[in-house]
Structures are given as structure tokens and as C-alpha cells.
N, C-alpha and C positions, 0 to 999 in steps of 0.2 A: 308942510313937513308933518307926517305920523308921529303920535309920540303915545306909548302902552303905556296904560295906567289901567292900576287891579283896581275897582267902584264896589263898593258893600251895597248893594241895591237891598238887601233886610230890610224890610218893610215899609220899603219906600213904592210909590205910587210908578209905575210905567204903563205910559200910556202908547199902546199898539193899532196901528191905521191899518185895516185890511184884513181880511177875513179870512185868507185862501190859505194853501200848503204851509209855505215861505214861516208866513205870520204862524201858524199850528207848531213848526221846527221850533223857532224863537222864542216861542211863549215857553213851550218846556223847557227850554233853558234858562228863561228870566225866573220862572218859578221855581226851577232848582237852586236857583239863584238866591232865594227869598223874596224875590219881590213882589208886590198886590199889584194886578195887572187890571188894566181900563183895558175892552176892547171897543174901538169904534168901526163898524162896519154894517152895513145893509143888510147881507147874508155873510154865512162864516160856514165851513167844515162840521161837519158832523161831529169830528174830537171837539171843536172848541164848541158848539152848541151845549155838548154834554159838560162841559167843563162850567160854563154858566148856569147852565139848569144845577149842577152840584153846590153853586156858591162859590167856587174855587176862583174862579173871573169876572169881571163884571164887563157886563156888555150890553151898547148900546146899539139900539139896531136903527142905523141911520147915518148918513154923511155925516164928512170929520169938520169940526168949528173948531176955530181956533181957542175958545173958552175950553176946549177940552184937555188943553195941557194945564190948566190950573191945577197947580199945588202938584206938578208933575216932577218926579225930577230924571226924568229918561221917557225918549222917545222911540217908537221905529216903525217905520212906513214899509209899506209893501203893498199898495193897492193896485197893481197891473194899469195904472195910469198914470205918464212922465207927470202932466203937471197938476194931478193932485200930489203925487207926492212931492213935488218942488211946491207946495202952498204948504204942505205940512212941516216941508223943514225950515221954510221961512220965519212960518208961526212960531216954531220951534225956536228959531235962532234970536227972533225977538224978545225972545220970554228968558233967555239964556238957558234955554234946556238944549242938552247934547241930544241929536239927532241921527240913530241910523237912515240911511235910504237903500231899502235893500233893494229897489225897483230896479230895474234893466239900465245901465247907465247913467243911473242916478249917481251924486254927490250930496252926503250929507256930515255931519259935522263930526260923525263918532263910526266907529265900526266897530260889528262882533267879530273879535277874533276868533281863529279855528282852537281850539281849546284840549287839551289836555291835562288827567291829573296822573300823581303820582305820591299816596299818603298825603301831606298835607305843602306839597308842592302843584304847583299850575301854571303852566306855559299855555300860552298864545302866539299865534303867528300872524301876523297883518302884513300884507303886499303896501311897498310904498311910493307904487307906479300906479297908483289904480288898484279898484278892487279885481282878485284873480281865484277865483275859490278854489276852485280846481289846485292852482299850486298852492295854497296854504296849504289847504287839508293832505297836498300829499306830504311836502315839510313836517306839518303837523305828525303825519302817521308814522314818519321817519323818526322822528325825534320817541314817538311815544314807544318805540318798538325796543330803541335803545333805554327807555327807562327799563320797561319789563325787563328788559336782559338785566340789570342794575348795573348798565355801563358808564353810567353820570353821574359825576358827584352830588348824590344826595344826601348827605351829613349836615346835618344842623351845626352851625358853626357859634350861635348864641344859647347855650343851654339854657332849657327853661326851669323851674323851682321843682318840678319832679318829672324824672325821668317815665321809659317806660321799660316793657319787658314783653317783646312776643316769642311763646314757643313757637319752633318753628320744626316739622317735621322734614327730613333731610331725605327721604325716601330709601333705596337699595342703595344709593353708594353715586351714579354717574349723576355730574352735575346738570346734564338736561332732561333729568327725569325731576329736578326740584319744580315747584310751581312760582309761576311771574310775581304772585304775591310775595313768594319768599324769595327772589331774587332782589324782588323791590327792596324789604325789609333789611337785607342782608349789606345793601349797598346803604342806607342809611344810619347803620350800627354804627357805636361807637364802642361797645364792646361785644365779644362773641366768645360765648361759653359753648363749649363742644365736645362732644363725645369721641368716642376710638371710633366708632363705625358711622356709616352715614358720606356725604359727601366731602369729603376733605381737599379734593382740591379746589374747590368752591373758595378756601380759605386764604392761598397764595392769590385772590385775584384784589383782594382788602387792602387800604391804604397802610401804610407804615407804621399809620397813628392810632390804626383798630387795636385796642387790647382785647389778645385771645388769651382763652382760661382753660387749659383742657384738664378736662375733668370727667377722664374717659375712664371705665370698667371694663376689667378682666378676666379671665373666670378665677375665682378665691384671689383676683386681687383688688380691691376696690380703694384706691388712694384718697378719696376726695368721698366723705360721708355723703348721702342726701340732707342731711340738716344743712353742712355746709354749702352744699352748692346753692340751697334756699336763701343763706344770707349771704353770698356773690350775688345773688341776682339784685335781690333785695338791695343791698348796700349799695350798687351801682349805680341801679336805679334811681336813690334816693340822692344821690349826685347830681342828676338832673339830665342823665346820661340812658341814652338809646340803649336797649339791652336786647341784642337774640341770643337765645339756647336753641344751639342748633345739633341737633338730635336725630340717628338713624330711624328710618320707618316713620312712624305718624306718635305725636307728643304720646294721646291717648289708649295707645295699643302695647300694655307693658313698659312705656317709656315712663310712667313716673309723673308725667306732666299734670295729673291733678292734683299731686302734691303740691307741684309749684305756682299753678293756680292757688291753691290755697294761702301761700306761706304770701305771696304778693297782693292778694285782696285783704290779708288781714293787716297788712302795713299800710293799705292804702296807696299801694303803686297800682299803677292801670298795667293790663294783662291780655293779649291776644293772641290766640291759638288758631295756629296754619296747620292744616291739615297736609300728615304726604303720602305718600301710597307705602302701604306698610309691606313688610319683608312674609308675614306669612302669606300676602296674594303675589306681589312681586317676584321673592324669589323662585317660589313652583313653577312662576309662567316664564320667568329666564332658562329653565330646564324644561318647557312643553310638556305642566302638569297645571291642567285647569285644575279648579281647587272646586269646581262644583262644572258638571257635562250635562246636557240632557239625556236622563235615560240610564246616567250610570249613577250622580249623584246629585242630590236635590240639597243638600242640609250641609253648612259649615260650623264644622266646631273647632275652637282656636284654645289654646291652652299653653300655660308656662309647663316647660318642660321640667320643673326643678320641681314640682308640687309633684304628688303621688296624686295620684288620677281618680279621681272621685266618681259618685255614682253616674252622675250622668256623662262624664268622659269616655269609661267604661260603657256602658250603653250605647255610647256611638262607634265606640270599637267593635261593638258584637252589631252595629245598623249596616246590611251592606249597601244601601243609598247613602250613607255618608262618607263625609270626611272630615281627618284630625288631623289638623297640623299644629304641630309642638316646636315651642320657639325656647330657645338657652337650653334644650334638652339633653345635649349630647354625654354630658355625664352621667346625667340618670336615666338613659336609656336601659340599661339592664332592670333596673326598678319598673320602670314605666311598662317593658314590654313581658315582662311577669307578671304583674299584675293584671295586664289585657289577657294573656294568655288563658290567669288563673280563673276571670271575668266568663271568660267562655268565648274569646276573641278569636278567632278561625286562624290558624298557626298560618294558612296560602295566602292570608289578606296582603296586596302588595303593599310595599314600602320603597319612600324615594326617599334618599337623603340629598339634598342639593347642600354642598358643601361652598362657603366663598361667593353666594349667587351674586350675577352682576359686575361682575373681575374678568381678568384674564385668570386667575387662577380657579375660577370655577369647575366642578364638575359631580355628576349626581351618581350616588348610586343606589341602583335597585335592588332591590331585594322581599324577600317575605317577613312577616313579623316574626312566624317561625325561626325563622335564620337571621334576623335584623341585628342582633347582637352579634353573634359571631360574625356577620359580612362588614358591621363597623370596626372590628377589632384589625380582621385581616384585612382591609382598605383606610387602616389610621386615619377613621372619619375624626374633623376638628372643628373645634369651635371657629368663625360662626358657620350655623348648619340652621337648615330649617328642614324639620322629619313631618316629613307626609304617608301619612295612614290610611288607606282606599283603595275602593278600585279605581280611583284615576290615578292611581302609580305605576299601571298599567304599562307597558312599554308599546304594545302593541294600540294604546286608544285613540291615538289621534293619527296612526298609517296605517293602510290596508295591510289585514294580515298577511296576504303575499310578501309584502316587503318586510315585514319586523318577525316574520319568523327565522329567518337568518342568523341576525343579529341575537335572538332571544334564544336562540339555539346556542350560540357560540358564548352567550353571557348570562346564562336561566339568571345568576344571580349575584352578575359583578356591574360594573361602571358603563352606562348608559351613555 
């Protein structure tokens, strides 16, 4: 009868019979493992040769003796010969050291299971008919796939003396544009601080027991300070309790999150930051506006829309190889686009507003900087918007003009 047991191999001695592929797979997994690896073999793989010449292994080059599991406390054979490795697991079994046999039909006293993590969870799968690798690993791949999703209950159920806190970036809005990292994360929370925008229904798939904190902003309405959301985080944290902030676009891209870095490394809570695809590349490309083309534009420049636009903003309004995209802009667009104007910024430069990108309520419209204001007025452009400034606002850049002269005819400067 099989029975799984997790071994701390950290600096313990494993001693490895056999030189070839098999043994090469093994070894990097004993050493990620921690463990200080003997190798005994005649000849060995070009990896593990370099692995010895580095000092990282020790290896003897010569037939296995039984004196070679001294002071051993794990074994694993693999020599392409049944009964060296049935001598090795012998030697093995008398010395009471656990014995893989990973040779062809071998039987030995231990097996590597097919191995999976998931943060600081690790599944194994062992067949208990005989060794079957094939179906571990595919078991294995099965299970790990439903981690990434964050389909498994991964919640620590014994809180440790300090919690943690990873920002996590929430991307445009649909839940499978979030990353496995952050799905992992999000199934492991035991609380989740969250913003208005970003993935929200990601939130209805959390256990009953997740406390959410919404602590989302509006335009001139902001309920919940940034100080305070730093001591939610903080406080939770210090609970001893898993904490995600989960947040539109990417933590570091006008999200605020090096703040929160900050306020959590000076308390002493551990802190990590998921990157997600933020809403100034995302949204343009849910409306078919690369945010940089060959040929049209070479240079991105990203900018808070609520700032007055300073010299080098300016600058890249008058670059006709660039592009500006401006994010929370949509009130101070009349600000913004007067002062480009006044800058020396070409009144024909197109403009794309994508209004909602990544919704069913999406929709972009075009226009020129010249008329960008009044086309926002008479198309009740709203928050959230993301305004794109360039020639990739173009209507015509990414279809043959044959076909977008129609449309550009019928719409020089309405809704794309």
C-alpha cells in the first residue's frame, strides 16, 4: 500500500545511481528541493558533468557500492540495468534508506510523485497499481490547471502571526484577461479590497467567508481616503490574514500601489505585486488602436488626464510619430486639448475616445483634437474613457482605404 508523505530533503545527503536523462530530470528536482546530491555513475550527461565541475554535485565516476548510501537519507536508481538497480535498492532497504527505482519495471521502496505547486501548497499524484507516469502527470496537469483557474479551495484555514498583502492588478474588466498568478492569489484571500472598475465578477466566484471591502472611486466622489485603505490593508494583514487589493489595469500604472507598498513594508507586512495589462494598452486595442504601429508610431506617452499637460506631454502632441494616451481625462479635456492646441498641437491630429473599453457597453469615438471637445460634448463621452491622441486614431490604419473610406465619409467625426 502507497502512502504520500511531504520529506524536507534541506540539506540532507541523496544519493543518485546512474548518470543518463532520468537521473539529469531527478536531480533538478532533489536540488530544488534542497537537497546535497552524491552522484554515482561511470559516465553522466553533459548537464550533470557541468553540475559537478560547478561543485553543485558531487560525483563519483565509477560503480555503485553499497558504502555509498552512508550517511544517506534518500536514494534513486536509474541505471538502464534491472539488476544493478535491484542491488541498489537492496543496499538501500538494509541501510533503511527510502529507495526510488526508476529503472523500467523496477520496484523500489519510495516514488517521486508527479508534483505540482500552487503558492505555498503542493500536490503529488502516485499510481497505486504500479508505477504509470503517463497517468500521474496527466492527473497531475489536470489538477494544476484547476489551480491556476483558482477553482480549489486554497485558504489557509490556520492563520499564521502575520498575514500578507498582494496587489493585484485586475486588468480591463473581463475575468479571463486576469493572470493565473492572480487567480491563484484571489482563491487563497481571505479578504479582498476592491475597486469600482476592474474585474468584478471575479468577486461572486469567493467563498461566503471572503471579506470584501469596496473601496472604489468616482469621479469627485472618493468614500474611502488612501490613508485609509492603507490601514484596511495593513490591519488585516496584521491579523494574520491573506489580503488582495484588487484593482483595475495594473497596481503601478496610476493605481496608487506604490503607495501601498509603501504603508505595508513600513509595518512590516510582506507585500507582492501582480502585474495586469493596464487600460491605456488594453483599452485602444479593444477598439483596433495600437497604441504604437510601424511606420506611424514609434513613442508612447501615458499621462493622467486630470494634470495640465506639461512640457514634454505637449511635445508629444506636436511629435507626429507619437502617441498620448490620457487616462481619468474626460473632465479636463477642454483644459487638456487647449492647451495642446495652444502648444502648437495640429487642430487634424486624430482622436479616439474608447468610452466603457472591454463591456458590452463599449464604444469609441473619433474625432480630431480640433473638434475633440465639442465631439465629446455632442456624443455624452463618460467616465471611464481612455483618449487617444495620434495618428493611430486613424480609422482608416488598420483597413485598406478602399474599405474605411465609406464609413469615414459617413462618420469624418462621429462613433467608429
Amino acid at each position: 500500500m502507497i502512502a504520500l508523505a511531504g520529506l524536507d530533503l534541506t540539506d540532507k545527503l541523496v544519493v543518485c545511481v546512474g548518470g543518463g536523462s532520468v537521473a539529469e530530470r531527478r536531480i533538478a528536482r532533489l536540488r530544488a528541493a534542497g537537497a546535497r546530491v552524491r552522484l554515482i555513475a561511470p559516465v553522466s550527461t553533459a548537464g550533470l558533468a557541468a553540475l559537478a565541475a560547478s561543485g553543485d554535485i558531487e560525483w563519483h565516476e565509477r560503480l555503485f557500492a553499497p558504502h555509498d548510501l552512508d550517511e544517506a537519507w534518500f536514494c534513486h536508481t536509474a541505471t538502464g540495468s534491472a539488476s544493478v538497480d535491484a542491488s541498489v535498492v537492496a543496499a538501500a532497504e538494509a541501510r533503511r534508506v527510502w529507495c526510488v527505482n526508476a529503472g523500467h519495471g523496477g520496484k523500489g521502496t519510495a516514488r517521486l510523485a508527479a508534483e505540482t505547486t500552487s503558492g505555498d501548497v503542493m500536490v503529488g499524484v502516485v499510481s497505486t497499481a504500479g508505477a504509470d507516469p503517463r497517468r500521474t502527470v496527466a492527473v497531475r496537469d489536470a489538477i494544476a490547471q484547476r489551480l491556476a483557474e483558482g477553482a480549489l479551495p486554497l485558504r489557509r484555514r490556520r492563520r499564521p502571526l502575520v498575514g500578507s498583502v498582494a496587489l493585484i492588478g485586475g486588468g480591463p474588466g473581463p475575468v479571463d484577461l486576469l493572470t493565473v498568478r492572480a487567480r491563484a492569489l484571489l482563491a487563497e484571500a481571505d479578504v479582498v479590497v476592491h475597486d469600482r472598475l476592474g474585474p468584478a465578477e471575479v468577486l461572486a466566484e469567493l467563498g461566503d467567508d471572503v471579506e470584501l471591502v469596496d473601496v472604489g472611486k468616482r469621479p469627485q466622489h472618493h468614500p474611502v481616503p488612501q490613508d485609509e485603505i492603507n490601514e484596511i490593508l495593513v490591519d488585516r494583514a496584521s491579523r494574520g490574514l491573506r489580503v488582495v487589493r484588487l484593482k483595475g489595469g495594473d497596481p503601478f500604472v496610476y493605481g496608487r500601489g506604490g503607495e501601498e507598498v509603501i504603508a505595508c513594508r513600513a509595518a512590516g507586512i510582506p507585500v507582492e505585486v501582480v502585474p495586469g495589462i493596464s487600460s491605456a494598452i488594453a483599452v485602444p486595442a479593444a477598439a483596433g488602436v495600437p497604441v504604437t504601429h510601424r511606420g506611424v508610431a514609434g513613442t508612447l506617452h501615458v499621462v493622467n488626464g486630470q494634470e495640465h499637460p506639461g512640457e514634454a506631454t505637449l511635445a508629444a502632441l506636436r511629435d507626429d510619430r507619437a502617441t498620448v494616451v490620457a487616462l481619468m481625462g474626460v473632465s479636463a479635456l477642454p483644459r487638456f486639448a487647449t492647451a495642446a492646441l495652444a502648444a502648437g498641437a495640429p487642430a487634424s491630429r486624430p482622436v479616439a475616445f474608447v468610452e466603457n473599453g472591454h463591456t458590452p457597453a463599449q464604444r469609441t469615438i473619433r474625432t480630431t483634437l480640433g473638434a475633440a471637445v465639442q465631439d465629446a460634448a455632442a456624443h455624452g463621452l463618460a467616465n471611464p474613457a481612455v483618449l487617444v491622441f495620434g495618428d493611430v486614431a486613424r480609422p482608416d490604419l488598420l483597413l485598406p482605404a478602399t474599405v474605411a473610406e465609406p464609413a469615414a465619409a459617413a462618420h469624418p467625426q462621429g462613433i467608429g
